[in-house]
C-alpha positions in Angstrom: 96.4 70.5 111.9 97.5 67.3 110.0 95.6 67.2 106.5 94.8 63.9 104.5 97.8 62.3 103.0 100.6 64.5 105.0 103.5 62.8 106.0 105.0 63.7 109.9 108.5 63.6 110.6 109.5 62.6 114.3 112.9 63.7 115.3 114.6 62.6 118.5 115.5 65.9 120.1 113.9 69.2 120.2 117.5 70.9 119.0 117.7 68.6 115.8 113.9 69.3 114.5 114.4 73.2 115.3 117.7 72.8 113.0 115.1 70.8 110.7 113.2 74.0 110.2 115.9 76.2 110.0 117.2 74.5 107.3 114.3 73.9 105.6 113.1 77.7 105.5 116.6 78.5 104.0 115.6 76.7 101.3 112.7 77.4 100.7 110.8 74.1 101.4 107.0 73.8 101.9 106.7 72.6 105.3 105.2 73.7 109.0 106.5 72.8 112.6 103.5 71.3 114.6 103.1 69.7 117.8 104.0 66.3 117.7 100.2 64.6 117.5 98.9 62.8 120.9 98.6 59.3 118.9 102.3 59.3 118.3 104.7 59.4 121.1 107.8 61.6 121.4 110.0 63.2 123.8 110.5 66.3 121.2 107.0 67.5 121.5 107.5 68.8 117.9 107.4 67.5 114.5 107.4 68.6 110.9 104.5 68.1 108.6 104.7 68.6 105.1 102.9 67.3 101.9 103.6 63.7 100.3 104.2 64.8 96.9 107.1 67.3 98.9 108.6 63.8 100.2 111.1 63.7 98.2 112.6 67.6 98.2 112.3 67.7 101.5 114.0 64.0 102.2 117.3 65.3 100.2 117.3 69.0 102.0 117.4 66.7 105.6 119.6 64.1 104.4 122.3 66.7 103.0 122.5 68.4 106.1 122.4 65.3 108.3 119.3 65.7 110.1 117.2 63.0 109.3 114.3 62.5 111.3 113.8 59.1 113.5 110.1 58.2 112.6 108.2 59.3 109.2 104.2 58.6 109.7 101.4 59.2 106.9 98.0 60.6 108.1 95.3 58.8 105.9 91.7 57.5 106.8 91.9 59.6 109.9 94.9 57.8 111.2 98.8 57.5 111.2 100.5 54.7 109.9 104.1 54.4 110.5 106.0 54.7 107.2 109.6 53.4 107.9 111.8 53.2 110.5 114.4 55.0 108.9 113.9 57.8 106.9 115.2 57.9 102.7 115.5 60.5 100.1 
């Protein structure tokens, strides 16, 4: 599900990440909605996991439509490790 080096965005509400995805399939984003992972905690029971080197395409997309999500993790060495608090382009 979550590959080595892919970043998971946590949003607070199930309504803001299904506008995520929405607005990342208009344009065209690489990206898939998956079950927020039992490790990391969240009333939305969905996140979005994309590719690192996508980080920063995918950052502006969210940020320009004001739906940026609360918690950004990276999966590495078989773990999540919290990347920032609050999510940047």
């Amino acid at each position: 599900m979550v590959r080595e080096g892919d970043l998971v965005a946590i949003f607070n509400s199930i309504h803001r990440v299904m506008k995520a995805e929405k607005v990342l399939k208009e344009r065209r984003q690489d990206f898939l909605l998956i079950p927020v992972p039992r490790s990391l905690a969240s009333d939305c029971g969905l996140a979005i996991r994309y590719a690192e080197a996508d980080h920063h395409s995918i950052a502006a997309v969210l940020a320009e439509a004001e739906l940026l999500p609360e918690l950004l993790y990276r999966f590495r060495d078989g773990a999540f490790e919290q990347l920032a608090e609050t999510f940047s382009a």
